[in-house]
KEZABA-10290 format. One record per residue: x, y negated, z negated of N, C-alpha, C in turn; residue in one letter. Coordinates in steps of 0.1 Angstrom, whole numbers, plus 5000, padded with zeros to 4 digits. Layout:
BEGIN
XYZXYZXYZA...
This chain:
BEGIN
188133910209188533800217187633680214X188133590214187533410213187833350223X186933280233187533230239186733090242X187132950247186132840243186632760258X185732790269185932690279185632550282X185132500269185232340269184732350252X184332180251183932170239182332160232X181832230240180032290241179932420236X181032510238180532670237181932730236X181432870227182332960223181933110225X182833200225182533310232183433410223X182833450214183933620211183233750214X183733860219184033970225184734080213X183834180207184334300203184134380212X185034510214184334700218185134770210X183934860208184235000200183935130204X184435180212184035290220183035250227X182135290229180935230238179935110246X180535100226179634970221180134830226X179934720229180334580235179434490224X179834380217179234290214179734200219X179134050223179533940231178233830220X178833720222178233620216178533490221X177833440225177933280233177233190220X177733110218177333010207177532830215X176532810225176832700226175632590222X176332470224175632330211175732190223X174732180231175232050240174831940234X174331920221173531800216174331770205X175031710200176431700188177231790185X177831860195178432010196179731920179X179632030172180532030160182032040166X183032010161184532080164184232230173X185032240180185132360186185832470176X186732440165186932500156185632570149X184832450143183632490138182532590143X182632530158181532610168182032780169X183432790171183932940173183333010161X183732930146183433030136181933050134X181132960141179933030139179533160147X180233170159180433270169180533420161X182033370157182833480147182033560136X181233480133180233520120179433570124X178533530135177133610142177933770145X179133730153180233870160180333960149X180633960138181034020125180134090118X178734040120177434090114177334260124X177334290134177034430137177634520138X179434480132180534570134180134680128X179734680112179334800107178834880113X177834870121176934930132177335010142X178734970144178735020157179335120159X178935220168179435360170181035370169X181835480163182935490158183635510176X184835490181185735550190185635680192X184935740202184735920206186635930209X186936080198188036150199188636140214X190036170212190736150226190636290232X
């Protein structure tokens, strides 16, 4: 999930079974495009997926 409640700060949200990553990327001093700002979000978010514990069986 991405989500961007103004144009200062971005927010994406993975879960994987147990695991939650969250990432707040905000910039109050020449905040870039909010386009720009999410993908830096998105890129920090993307770095621990390998990591993360698989979904425990149903």
């Amino acid at each position: 999930m991405v989500d961007s409640d103004d144009r200062y700060s971005c927010t994406t949200t993975v879960k994987s079974g147990w695991a939650t990553v969250t990432t707040l990327v905000t910039r109050t001093w020449n905040p870039p495009p909010i386009k720009e700002l999410c993908a830096i979000a998105i890129d920090f978010t993307r770095r621990p997926i390998p990591k993360m514990e698989a979904p425990a069986p149903s």
